[in-house]
Each structure stands twice: as C-alpha cells, then as structure tokens.
C-alpha positions as CSV (number, residue, x, y, z in Angstrom):
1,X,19.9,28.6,-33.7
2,X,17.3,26.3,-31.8
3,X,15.5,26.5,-35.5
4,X,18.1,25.4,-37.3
5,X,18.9,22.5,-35.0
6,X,15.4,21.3,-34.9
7,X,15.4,21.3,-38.9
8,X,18.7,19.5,-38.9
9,X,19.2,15.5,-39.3
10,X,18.9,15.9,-35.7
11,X,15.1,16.4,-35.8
12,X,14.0,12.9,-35.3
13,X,16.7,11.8,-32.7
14,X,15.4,15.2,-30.3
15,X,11.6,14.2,-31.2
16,X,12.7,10.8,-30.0
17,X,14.7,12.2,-26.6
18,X,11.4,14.3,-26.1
19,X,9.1,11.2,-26.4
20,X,11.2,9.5,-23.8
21,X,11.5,12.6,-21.6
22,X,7.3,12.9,-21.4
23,X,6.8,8.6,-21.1
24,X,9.1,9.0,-18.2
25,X,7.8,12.4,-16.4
26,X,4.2,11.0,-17.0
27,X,5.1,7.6,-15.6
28,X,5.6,9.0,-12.3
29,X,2.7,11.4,-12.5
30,X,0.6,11.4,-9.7
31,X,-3.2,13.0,-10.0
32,X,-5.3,14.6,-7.6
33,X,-8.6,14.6,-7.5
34,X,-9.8,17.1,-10.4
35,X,-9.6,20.4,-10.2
36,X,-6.8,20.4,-7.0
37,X,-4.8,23.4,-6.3
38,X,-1.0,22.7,-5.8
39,X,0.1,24.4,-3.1
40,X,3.7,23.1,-3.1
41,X,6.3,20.8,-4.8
42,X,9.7,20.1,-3.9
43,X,12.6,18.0,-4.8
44,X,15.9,17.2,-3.2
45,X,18.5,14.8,-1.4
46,X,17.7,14.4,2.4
47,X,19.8,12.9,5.5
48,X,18.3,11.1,8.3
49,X,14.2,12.1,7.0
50,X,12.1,11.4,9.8
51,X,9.5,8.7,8.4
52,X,6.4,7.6,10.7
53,X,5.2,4.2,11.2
54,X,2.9,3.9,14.1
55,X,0.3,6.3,15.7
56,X,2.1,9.7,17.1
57,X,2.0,10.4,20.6
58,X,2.8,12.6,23.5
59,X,5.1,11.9,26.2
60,X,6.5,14.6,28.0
61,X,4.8,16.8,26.0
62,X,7.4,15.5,23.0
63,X,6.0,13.7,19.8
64,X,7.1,10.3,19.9
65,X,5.7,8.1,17.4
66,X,4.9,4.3,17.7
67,X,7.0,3.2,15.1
68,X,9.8,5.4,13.5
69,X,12.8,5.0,10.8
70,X,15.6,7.7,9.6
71,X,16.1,7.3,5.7
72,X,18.4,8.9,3.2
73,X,17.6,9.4,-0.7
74,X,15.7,11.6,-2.8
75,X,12.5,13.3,-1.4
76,X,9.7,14.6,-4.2
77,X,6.9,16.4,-2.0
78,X,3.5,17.3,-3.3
79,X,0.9,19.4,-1.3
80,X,-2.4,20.0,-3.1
81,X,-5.7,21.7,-1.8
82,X,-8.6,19.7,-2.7
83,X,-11.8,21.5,-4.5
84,X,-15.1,21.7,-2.4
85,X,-17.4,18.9,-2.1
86,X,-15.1,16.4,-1.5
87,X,-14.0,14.5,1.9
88,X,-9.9,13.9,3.4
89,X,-11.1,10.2,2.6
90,X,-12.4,11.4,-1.4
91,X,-8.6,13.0,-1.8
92,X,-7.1,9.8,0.2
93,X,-8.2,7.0,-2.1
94,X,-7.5,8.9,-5.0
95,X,-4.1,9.0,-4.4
96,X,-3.4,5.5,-2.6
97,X,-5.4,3.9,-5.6
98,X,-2.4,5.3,-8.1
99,X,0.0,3.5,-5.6
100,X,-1.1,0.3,-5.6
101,X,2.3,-1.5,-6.3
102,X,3.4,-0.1,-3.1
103,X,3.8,-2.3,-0.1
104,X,1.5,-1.5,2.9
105,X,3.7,-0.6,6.1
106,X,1.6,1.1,7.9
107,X,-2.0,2.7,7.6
108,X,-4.3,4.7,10.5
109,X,-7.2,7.0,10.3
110,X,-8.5,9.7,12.5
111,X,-7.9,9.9,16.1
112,X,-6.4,6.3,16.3
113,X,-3.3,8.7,14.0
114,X,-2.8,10.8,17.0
115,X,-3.1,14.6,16.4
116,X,-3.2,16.5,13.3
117,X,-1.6,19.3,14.7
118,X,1.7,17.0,14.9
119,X,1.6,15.6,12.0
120,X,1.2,19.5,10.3
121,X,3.9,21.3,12.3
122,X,6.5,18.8,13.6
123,X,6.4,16.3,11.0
124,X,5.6,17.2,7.5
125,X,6.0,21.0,9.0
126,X,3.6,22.8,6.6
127,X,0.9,24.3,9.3
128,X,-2.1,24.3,6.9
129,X,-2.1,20.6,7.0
130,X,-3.4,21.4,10.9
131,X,-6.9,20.4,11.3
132,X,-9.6,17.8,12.4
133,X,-8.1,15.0,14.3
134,X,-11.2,12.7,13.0
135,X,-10.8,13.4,9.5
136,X,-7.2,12.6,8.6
137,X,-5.8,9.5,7.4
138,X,-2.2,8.2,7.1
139,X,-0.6,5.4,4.9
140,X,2.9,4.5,4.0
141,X,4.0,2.3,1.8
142,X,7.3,0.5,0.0
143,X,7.3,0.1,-3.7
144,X,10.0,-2.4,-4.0
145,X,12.5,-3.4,-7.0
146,X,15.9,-2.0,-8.4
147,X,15.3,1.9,-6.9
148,X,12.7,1.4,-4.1
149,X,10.5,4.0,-2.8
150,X,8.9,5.2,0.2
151,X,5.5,7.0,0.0
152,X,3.6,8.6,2.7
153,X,0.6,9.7,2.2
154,X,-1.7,12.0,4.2
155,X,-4.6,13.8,4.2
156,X,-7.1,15.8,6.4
157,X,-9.9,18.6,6.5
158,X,-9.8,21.4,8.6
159,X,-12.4,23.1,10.8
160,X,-13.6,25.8,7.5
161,X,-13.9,22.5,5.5
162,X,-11.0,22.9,3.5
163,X,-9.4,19.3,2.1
164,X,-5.6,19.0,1.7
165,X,-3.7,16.1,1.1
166,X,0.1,15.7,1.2
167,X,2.7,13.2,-0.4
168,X,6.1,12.4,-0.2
169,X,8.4,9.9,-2.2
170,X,11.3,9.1,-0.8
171,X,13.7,7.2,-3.7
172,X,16.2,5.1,-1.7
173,X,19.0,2.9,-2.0
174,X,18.7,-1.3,-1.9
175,X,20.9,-1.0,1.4
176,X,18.5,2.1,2.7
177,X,15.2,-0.5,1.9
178,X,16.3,-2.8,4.4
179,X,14.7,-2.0,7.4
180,X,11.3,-1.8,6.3
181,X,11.6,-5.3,5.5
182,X,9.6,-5.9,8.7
183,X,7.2,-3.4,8.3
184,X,6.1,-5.4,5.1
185,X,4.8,-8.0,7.1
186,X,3.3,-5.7,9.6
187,X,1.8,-4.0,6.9
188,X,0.2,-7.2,5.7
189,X,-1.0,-8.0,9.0
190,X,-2.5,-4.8,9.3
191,X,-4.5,-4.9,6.2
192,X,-5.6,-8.3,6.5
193,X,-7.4,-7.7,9.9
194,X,-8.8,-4.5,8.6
195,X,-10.4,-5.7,5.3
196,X,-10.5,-9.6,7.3
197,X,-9.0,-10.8,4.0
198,X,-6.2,-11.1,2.1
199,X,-4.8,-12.2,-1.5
200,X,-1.6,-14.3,-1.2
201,X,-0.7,-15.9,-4.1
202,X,-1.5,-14.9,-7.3
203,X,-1.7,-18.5,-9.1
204,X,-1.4,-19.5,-12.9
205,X,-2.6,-22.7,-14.3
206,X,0.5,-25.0,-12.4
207,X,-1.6,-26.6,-9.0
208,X,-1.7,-24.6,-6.3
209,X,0.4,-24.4,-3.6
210,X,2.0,-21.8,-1.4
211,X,6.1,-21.0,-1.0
212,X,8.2,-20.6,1.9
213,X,7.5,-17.6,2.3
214,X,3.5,-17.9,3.0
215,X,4.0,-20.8,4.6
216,X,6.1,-19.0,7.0
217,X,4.1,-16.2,7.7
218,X,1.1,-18.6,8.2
219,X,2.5,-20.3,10.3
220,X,3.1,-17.3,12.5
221,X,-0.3,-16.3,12.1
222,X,-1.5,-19.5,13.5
223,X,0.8,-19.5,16.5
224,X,-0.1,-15.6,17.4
225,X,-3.4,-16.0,17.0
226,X,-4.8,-19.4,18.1
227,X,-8.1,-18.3,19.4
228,X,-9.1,-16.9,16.1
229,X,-10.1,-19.4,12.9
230,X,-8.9,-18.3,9.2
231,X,-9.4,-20.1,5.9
232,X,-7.6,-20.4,2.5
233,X,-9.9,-20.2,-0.3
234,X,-8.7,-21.0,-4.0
235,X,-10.7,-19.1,-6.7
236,X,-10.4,-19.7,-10.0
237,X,-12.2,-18.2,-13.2
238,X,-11.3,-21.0,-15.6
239,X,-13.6,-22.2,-18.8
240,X,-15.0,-25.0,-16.5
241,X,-18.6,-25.1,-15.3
242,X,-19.1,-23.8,-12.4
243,X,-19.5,-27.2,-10.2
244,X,-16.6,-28.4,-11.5
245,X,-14.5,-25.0,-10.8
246,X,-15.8,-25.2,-7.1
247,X,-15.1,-29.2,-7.2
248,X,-11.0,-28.7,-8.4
249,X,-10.3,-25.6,-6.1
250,X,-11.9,-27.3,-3.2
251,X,-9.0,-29.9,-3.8
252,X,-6.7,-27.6,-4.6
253,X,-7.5,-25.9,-1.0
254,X,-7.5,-29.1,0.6
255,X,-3.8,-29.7,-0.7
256,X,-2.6,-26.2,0.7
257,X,-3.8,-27.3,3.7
258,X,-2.1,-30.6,3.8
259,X,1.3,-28.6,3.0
260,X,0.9,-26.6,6.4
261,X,0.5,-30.0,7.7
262,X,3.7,-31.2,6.7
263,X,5.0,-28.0,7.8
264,X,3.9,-28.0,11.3
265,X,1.3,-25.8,11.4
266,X,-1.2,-25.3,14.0
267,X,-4.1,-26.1,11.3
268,X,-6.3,-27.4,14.2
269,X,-8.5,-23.4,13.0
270,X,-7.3,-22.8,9.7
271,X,-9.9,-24.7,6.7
272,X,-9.9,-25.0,3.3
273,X,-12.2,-23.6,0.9
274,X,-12.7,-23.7,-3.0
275,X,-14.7,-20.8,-4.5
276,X,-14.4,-21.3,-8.2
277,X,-15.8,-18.4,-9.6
278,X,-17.8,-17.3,-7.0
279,X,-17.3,-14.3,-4.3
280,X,-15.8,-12.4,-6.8
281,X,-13.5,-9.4,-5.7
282,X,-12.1,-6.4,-7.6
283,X,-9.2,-8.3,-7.6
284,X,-10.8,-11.0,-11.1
285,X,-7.3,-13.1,-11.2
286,X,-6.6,-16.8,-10.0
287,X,-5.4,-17.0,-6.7
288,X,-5.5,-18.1,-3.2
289,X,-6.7,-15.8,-0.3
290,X,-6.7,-15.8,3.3
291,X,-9.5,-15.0,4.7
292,X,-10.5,-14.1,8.9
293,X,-13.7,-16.6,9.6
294,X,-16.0,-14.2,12.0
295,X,-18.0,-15.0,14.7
296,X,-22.0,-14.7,13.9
C-alpha cells in the first residue's frame, strides 16, 4: 500500500511534506558536544512550571530561590551526559552559543548558584544532575517573537568527574511572556557588568542615534550608578580610512551624547568614544556599545 502511494502523483507532494517536516525538526535541533549520551527527552504541556531566576537558597531548611516565576506552555527537556575530557563550562557554552537569540534573564555559576543538590532533586528533579557546587552553571533566557520561549540551561560535574548538562524549553503564550519583561533588563544589566560591556544598537548607514528605549535604560543606569563612569563607543567598519572612520564615529558618539543631554541624563560620567574599526569584537557589525570605564 505505502508502495503504491509513494509511486502515485502523490510522490512529489509527500517528498515535499518530508522536506518541510526535516527543515523544521532540524531548525530546532540543539547539539551537544560530540559524542554526548542522551540520557533523557521529554515533551509535554505543563501548569504552573517552577522556573528559577536568582541564586537558590535555604531558609528554614526550604529552597527558596532569589527570583522565581510559574509558567504554562509546552516543556521539551533534554538531559545529555557529556564524554570525558570535557569541563560543565566545555558542555555550557556549547549549548548557550546555539541560543544566542535568546534574551539573557538571568545567569550564575558555581557556588554564587546555590547548591547543586537543589537544583538536581527539587528543581529539575533528576538526582544525577547532583554534584559539585563549584562546577555548575545556570542561565535562562527569553527568545522573543510570535511563540516565545523560555530556556534554562544547566550544567555541572560530579565528584567521579562525570559532565551532564540539562535543558528545558518552555514554548509559551504572548500573554504567558509578560512577566519576564523585567527580567530582560535585569538580564542586560547582568551581562553588561559581567563582560563590562555591552552592544546596544546595532546601526546601519542612517547617523547614529539611540531610541527611547536606550535612552531610557541609560538613563537609569546613570541615576543607579553615579559613582561609576561608562562610555558609548560607535564602531564602524565602513570603506573609509581608518582616521577618517575614527574621525566620523567620534562625532557620531559625541551626538549620542548630546541626545542624553537633551534627555536629562546624568552625563556628568558617561563619555563619548569613536572606534572606527578598531577594538574589534566577535561581534564585526556597525553599532554602538556601552562600555564600563575601570579604574587602573
């Protein structure tokens, strides 16, 4: 039966359905590091998921988490063992790299998590992921658009040495996304101190200049933190030579600064500085950053 269908004028709609099938499943494939044994997969529709974001504690002897959200949707769980010779942080990075259009919420390593033994049995409840409270790490992050998802990511080595890393997706509904509006900014804010920069704006060939929305959040910054000092720095990888490249963004970075002005920001430690081409990041796209100034 199946033989004659395939032979049918049917053929090339099925080959077509098949095609769209496999774009779609591979689409949302996520890959572990080489050679990684899955040790679980799951898929269904959850009430009320428990979904960390801040370090766990102990109070009373009960796990209460910094931060913490209930969510309803669809929850895909992976749980892979990771072969010998590589570190929690190895299996980490590979993971969070394939997530990068998620939104940082929240992010810890090690013992600044809280214990690994909480994370294993009371929230993700699979007891293998129990192990060395120095080597795990934890992210979570919010990949918006029309269906947005939740991912939480963790990882950790126990005391034989033994890697495993865990992830969740959890598909949600626009209404559902909501509340982890404010952990984007937290997120942000997180990062930004962590790495001491940031990319805010990725810029085409129009004059730069930041919208509400960064001028906002700048803002904020400013009046939070007004004993430290912060710069924006254009960069730009246009045909120009380079003098002339450092020579425009430096205007163009003097001109995001005169729109905090108008804005009311505290500028008195925030500067202005055009890189051109120089201090290249992974990140080789016009844009404006913010970046922490340090003290020598």
């Amino acid at each position: 039966m199946l033989a004659k269908l395939v032979s049918s004028p049917l053929k090339p709609f099925l080959v077509f359905l098949l095609f769209v099938f496999c774009t779609a499943q591979s689409a949302w494939a996520i890959k572990p590091i080489s050679g990684s044994n899955q040790k679980h997969y799951g898929n269904t529709n959850v009430e009320n998921h428990w979904v960390i974001l801040g370090a766990v504690e102990r109070i009373k002897g009960q796990v209460s988490p910094e931060e913490e959200l209930y969510l309803s949707g669809k929850l895909t769980k992976w749980l892979w063992q990771i072969p010998a010779g590589h570190s929690s942080k190895d299996a980490f990075e590979q993971i969070k790299q394939q997530l990068e259009d998620a939104q940082s919420l929240f992010q810890c390593e090690g013992r600044a998590c809280g214990q690994s033994n909480d994370f294993a049995n009371k929230v993700f409840k699979h007891s293998i992921l129990s192990g060395r409270d120095s080597d795990q790490f934890y992210w979570a992050g919010l990949e918006q658009g029309k269906n947005p998802s939740l991912w939480l990511l963790y990882s950790m080595q126990r005391s034989n040495k033994g890697v495993y890393i865990y992830l969740e997706r959890l598909r949600l509904k626009k209404s559902e996304a909501a509340p982890l509006q404010k952990y984007v900014q937290l997120g942000q804010l997180q990062t930004f101190f962590q790495q001491h920069y940031l990319p805010i704006v990725r810029l085409d060939a129009q004059p730069a200049t930041l919208g509400q929305e960064q001028v906002d959040w700048l803002k904020q910054l400013l009046q939070d933190y007004p004993n430290k000092k912060f710069a924006l720095v254009v960069h730009r990888y246009g045909q120009l030579e380079n003098r002339r490249l450092i020579e425009s963004t430096q205007e163009e970075a003097q001109g995001l600064l005169d729109q905090m002005a108008k804005a009311d920001g505290f500028i008195k430690n925030l500067y202005a500085h055009g890189a051109g081409a120089m201090m290249p990041r992974e990140e080789a796209f016009d844009r404006i950053e913010l970046v922490e100034l340090l003290e020598k």
